[in-house]
C-alpha positions as CSV (number, residue, x, y, z in Angstrom):
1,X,9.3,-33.7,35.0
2,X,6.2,-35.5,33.4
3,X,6.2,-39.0,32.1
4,X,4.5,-38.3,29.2
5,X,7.0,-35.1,28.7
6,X,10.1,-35.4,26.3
7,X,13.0,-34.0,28.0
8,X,13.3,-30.5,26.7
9,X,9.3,-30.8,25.7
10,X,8.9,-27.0,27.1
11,X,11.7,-25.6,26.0
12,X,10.8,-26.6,22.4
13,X,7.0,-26.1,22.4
14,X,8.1,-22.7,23.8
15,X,10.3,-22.1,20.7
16,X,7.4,-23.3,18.2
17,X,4.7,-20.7,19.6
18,X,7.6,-18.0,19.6
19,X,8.6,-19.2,15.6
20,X,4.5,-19.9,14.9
21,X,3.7,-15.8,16.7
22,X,6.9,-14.3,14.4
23,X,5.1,-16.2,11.1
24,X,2.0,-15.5,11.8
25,X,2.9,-11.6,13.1
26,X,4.7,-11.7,9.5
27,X,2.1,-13.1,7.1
28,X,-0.6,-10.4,8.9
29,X,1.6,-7.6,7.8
30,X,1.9,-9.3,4.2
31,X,-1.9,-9.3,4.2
32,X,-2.3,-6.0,5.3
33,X,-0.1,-4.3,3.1
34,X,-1.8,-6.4,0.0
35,X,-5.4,-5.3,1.3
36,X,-4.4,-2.2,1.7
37,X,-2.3,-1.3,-1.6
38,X,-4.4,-3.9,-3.8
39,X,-7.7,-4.5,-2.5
40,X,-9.4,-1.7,-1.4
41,X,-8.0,0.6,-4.1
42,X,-9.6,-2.2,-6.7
43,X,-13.0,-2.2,-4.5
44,X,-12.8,1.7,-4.1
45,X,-12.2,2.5,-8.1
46,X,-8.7,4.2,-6.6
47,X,-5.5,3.7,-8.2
48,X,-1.9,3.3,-6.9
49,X,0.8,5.1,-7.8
50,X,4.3,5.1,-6.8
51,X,6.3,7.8,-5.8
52,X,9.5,8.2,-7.4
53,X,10.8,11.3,-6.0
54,X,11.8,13.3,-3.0
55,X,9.5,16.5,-3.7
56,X,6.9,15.3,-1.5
57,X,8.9,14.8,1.2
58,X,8.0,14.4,4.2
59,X,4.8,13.6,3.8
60,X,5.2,11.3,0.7
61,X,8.8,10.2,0.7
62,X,9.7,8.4,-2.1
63,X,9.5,4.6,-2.3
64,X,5.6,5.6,-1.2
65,X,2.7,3.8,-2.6
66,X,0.0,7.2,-3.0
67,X,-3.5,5.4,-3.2
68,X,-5.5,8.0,-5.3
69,X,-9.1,8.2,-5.7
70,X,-10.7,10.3,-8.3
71,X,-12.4,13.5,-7.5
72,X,-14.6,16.0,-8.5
73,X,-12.5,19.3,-9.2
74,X,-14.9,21.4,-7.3
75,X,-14.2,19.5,-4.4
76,X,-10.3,20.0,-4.8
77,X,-9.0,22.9,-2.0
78,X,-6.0,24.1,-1.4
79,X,-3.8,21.8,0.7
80,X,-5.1,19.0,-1.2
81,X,-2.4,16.7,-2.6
82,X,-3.4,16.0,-6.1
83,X,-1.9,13.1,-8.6
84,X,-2.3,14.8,-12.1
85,X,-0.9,13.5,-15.7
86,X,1.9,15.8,-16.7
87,X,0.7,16.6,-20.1
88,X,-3.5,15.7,-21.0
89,X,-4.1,11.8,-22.2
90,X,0.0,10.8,-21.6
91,X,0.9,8.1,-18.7
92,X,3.3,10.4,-16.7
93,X,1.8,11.9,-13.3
94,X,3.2,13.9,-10.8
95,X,1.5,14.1,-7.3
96,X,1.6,17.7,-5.7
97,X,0.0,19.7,-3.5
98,X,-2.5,22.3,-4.6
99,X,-1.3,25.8,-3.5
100,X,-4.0,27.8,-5.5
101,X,-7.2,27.1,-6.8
102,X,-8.3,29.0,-10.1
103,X,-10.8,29.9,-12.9
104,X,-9.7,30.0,-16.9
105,X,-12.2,32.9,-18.6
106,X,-14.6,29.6,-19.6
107,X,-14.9,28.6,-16.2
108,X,-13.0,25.7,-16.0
109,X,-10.8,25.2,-12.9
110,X,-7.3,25.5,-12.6
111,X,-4.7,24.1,-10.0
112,X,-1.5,26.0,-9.1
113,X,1.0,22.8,-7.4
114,X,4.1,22.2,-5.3
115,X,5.9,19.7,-4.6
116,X,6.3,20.1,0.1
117,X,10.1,20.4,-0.6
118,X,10.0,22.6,-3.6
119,X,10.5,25.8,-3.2
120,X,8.6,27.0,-5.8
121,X,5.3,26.0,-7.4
122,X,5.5,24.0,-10.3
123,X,5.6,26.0,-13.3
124,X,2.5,24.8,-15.5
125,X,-1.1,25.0,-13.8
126,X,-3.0,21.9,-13.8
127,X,-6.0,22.0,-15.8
128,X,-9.1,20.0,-14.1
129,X,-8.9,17.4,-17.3
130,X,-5.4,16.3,-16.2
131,X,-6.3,15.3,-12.3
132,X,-6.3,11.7,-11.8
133,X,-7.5,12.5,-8.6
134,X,-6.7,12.8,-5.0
135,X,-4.1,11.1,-2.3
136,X,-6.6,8.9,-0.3
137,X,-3.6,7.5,1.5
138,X,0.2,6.6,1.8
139,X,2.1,2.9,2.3
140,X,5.3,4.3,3.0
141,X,8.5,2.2,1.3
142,X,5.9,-0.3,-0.1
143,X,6.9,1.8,-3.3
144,X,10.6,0.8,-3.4
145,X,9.6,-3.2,-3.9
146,X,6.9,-2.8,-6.2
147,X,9.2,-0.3,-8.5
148,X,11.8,-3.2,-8.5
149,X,9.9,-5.5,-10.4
150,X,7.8,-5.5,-13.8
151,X,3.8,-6.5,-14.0
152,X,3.9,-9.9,-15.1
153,X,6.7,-10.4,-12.0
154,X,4.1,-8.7,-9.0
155,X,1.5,-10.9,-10.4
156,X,3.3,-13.9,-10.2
157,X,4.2,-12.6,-6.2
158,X,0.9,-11.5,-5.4
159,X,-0.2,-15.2,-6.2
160,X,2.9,-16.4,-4.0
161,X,2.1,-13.8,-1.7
162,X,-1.6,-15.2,-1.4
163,X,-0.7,-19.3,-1.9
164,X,2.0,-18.5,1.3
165,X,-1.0,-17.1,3.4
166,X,-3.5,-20.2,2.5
167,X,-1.0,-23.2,2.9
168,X,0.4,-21.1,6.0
169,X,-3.5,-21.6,7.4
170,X,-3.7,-24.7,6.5
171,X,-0.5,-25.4,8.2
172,X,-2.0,-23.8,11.4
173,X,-5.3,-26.0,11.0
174,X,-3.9,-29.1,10.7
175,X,-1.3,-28.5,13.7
176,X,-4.4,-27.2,15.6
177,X,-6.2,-30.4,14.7
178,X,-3.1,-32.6,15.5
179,X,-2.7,-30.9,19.2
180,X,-6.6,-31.6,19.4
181,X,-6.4,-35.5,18.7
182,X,-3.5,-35.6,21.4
183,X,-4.8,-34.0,23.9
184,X,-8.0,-36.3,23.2
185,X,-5.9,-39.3,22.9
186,X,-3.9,-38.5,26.0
């Protein structure tokens, strides 16, 4: 054993890079999932939408966050999962997937949808005015903790969520600084 070595000195700095790696590997993920259900839809002009139900499933179980970017309808194909508003200028939306594209006699286009574990299309066609747009991309179960709590609350955790990430770099600076002056020192 080394002089200058506590007994149990490995053992414990062994256990502080394992608890420091499980942190760290945890406040990543954290910022991941907020880039990816916060930022880029804000920088992208997409919106997030939770999905409540199970009519997507499997592709968009619910508890899914559905990042959806708005679209031209001419650019809207079958296949396409679309997030529309149930009824034109009202809050409620459903996100489907288009099954058939259509023409009303003035041209404007029409979307037949389906929910993947429907059995049958959904029984209004989607005008073009009602599509919010389409499903850029899922965060699967993101959904369920977002749903759990009201605006004002997931503002108040995204600012936790962000203050936890700086003071846990500043944490990791000044231990990085503090093994720096030792090994200097020693």
């Amino acid at each position: 054993m080394d002089a200058t070595t506590p007994s149990g000195g490995r053992p414990r700095r062994f256990l502080e890079w394992l608890v420091l790696l499980l942190c760290g590997t945890f406040m990543l993920g954290v910022a991941l999932l907020l880039v990816a259900g916060v930022v880029v839809p804000r920088l992208t002009g997409a919106t997030p939408y939770v999905i409540l139900t199970s009519s997507m499933e499997p592709s968009l179980p619910a508890g899914t966050i559905a990042i959806t970017r708005p679209v031209d309808p001419g650019d809207i194909g079958v296949g396409d999962v679309v997030t529309y508003q149930l009824r034109s200028g009202e809050p409620e939306v459903v996100t489907h997937r288009v099954v058939r594209v259509s023409f009303t006699t003035g041209g404007e286009y029409v979307f037949t949808t389906k929910g993947d574990s429907n059995s049958l299309p959904d029984a209004k066609p989607v005008r073009a005015v009602q599509v919010r747009g389409e499903v850029w991309y899922g965060i699967p179960w993101l959904g369920r903790f977002t749903s759990l709590i009201d605006q004002d609350l997931r503002q108040v955790v995204t600012w936790l969520l962000g203050g936890a990430l700086f003071a846990y770099a500043a944490l990791a600076f000044a231990g990085a600084v503090r093994d720096r002056r030792r090994e200097v020192t020693a």
